[in-house]
N, C-alpha and C positions, 0 to 999 in steps of 0.2 A: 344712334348716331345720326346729326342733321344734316340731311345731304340734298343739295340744289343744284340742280340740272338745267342748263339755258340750252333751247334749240330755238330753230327757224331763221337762224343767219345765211348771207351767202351774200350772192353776186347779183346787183340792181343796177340801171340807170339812173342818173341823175332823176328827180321828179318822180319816181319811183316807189314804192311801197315795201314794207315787210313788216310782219311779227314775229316778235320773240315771243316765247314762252318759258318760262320758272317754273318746274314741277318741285316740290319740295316733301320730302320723308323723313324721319324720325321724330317731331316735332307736332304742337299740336298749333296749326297753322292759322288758325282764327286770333291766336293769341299776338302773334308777328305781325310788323312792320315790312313791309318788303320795298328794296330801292333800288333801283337800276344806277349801274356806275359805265362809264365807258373810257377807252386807254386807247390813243392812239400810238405810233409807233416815236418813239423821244420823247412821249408828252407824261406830265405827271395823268394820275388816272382821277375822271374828272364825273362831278352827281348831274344825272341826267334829270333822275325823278324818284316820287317818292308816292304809297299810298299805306295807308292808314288801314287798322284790324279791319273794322267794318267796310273798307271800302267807299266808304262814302268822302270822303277826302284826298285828296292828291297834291301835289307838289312836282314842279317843274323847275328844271333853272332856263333863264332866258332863253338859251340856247336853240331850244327845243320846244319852247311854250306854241301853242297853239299849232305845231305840225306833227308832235308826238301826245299818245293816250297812253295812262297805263287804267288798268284793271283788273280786276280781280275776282277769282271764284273760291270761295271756301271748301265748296263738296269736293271741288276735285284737287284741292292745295298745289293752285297753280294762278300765278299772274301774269299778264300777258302787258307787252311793249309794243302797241301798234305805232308802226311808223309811217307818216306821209311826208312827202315831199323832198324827198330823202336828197340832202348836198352832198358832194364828195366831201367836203368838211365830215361829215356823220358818219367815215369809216374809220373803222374802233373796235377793239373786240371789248364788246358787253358781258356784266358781268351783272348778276342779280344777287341783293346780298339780302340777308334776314335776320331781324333782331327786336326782343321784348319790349325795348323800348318804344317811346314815340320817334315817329320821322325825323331824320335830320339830313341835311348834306355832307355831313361828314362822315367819311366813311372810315375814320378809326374808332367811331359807334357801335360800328357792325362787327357780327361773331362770327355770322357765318355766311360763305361765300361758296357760290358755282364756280365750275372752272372758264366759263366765257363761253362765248359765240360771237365769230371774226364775223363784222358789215363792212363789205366791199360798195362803194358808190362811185360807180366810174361815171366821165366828165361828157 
């Protein structure tokens, strides 16, 4: 059974930092795509980012381009969401999803889903 786990949310200032990380099991995770999605409260749930089996590839939506990283480690079948410069706009709970295919921002692509980690960015 494929089961993905996000931690390392919480409560930041504005200008502030954090990572996530995506542990993932049952799966053999060299083979997946892994994409971070984020939902604020009323808001439809929105692609943050995106990186590719090998890692060597990523994908950003505007939103987020040049003050969030993702990356990736295969030994330990985990991705990680560093975040900089974090706006109270970038509270949301995140959600890391995983699937065969190649990248996309769409996330009715995705099979399989964490249950989130709530980002607080107060003002």
């Amino acid at each position: 059974q494929v089961q993905l786990v996000e931690s390392g949310g919480g409560l930041v200032q504005a200008g502030g930092s954090l990572r996530l990380s995506c542990a993932a099991s049952g799966l053999t995770f060299r083979y997946y795509t892994v994409a971070w999605f984020r939902q604020a409260p009323g808001k439809d749930r929105e692609f943050v980012g995106a990186i590719n089996r090998s890692g060597g590839t990523t994908y950003y939506a505007e939103s987020v381009s040049g003050r969030f990283t993702i990356s990736r480690d295969n030994a330990k079948n985990t991705v990680y969401l560093q975040m900089n410069s974090l706006k109270p706009e970038d509270t949301a709970v995140y959600y890391c999803a995983a699937d065969s295919e190649p990248p996309t921002y769409d996330s009715g692509r995705y099979d399989n889903w964490g249950q989130g980690t709530q980002v607080t960015v107060s003002s």
